[in-house]
C-alpha positions as CSV (number, residue, x, y, z in Angstrom):
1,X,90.7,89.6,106.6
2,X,90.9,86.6,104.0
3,X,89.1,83.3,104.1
4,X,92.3,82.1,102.8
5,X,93.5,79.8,105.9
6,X,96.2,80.6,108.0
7,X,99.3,78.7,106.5
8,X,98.5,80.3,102.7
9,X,98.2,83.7,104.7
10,X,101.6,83.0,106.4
11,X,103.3,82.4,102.7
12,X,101.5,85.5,101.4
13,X,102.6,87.9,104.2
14,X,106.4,86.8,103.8
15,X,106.4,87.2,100.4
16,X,105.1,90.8,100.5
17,X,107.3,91.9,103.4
18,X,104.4,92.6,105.5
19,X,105.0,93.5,109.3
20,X,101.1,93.3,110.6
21,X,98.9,90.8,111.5
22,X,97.0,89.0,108.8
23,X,93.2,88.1,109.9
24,X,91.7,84.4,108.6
25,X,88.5,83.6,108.0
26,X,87.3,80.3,106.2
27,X,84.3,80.4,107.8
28,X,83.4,83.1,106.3
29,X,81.7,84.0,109.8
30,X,83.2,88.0,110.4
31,X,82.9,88.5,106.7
32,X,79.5,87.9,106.0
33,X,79.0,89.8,109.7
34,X,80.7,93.1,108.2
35,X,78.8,92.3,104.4
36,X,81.8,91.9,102.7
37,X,80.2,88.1,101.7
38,X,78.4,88.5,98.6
39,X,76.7,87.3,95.4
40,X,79.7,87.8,92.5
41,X,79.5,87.5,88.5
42,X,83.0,86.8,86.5
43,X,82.6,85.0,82.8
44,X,78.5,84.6,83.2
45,X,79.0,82.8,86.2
46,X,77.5,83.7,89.8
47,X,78.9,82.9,93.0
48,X,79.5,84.0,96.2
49,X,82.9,85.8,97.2
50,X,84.5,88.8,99.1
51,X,83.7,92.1,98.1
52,X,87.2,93.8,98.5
53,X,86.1,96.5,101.0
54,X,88.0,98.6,104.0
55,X,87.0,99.4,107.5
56,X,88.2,102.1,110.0
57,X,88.5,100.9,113.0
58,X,88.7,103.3,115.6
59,X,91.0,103.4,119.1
60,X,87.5,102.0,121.0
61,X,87.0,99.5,118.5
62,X,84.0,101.0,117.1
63,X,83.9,101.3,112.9
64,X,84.8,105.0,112.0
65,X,84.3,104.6,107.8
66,X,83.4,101.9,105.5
67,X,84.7,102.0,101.8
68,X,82.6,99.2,100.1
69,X,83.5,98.2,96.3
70,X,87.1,99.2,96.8
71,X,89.7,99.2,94.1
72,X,93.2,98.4,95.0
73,X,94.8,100.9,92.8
74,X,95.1,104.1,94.7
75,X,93.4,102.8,98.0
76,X,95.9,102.9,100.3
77,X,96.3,106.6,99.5
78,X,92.8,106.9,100.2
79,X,92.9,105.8,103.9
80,X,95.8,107.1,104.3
81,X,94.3,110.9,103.6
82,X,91.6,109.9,106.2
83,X,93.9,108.9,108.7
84,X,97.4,111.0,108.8
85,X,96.6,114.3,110.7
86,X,96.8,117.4,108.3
């Protein structure tokens, strides 16, 4: 989820081949619900901004795993180890 709006979302996901869903959120509503909306420094300066952070969602809709702080680098690996069966 981004709080990019829809139509920048749209351009984004056809750029990067993507065949899922991408979730909007301008409002910042669901984000600051699942504490991804915080207090950021970059260059001395605060603000507030997404915390790049991944959550499981299980078949009944109910959060499995959080990873907060995550790194994109090697990430998708990372769930990916969680999820495939062994």
């Amino acid at each position: 989820m981004s709080a990019d709006p829809v139509k920048a979302q749209a351009s984004f996901k056809a750029k990067q081949n993507l065949n899922f869903p991408l979730l909007s959120d301008p409002r910042h509503k669901t984000i600051q619900k699942f504490g991804a909306w915080q207090k950021k420094q970059f260059m001395g300066r605060t603000f507030m901004g997404i915390v790049r952070s991944s959550f499981l969602i299980g078949k009944t809709g109910k959060i499995e795993v959080i990873w907060p702080l995550v790194k994109a680098k090697g990430h998708a690996a990372e769930v990916l180890k969680r999820v495939s069966p062994s």
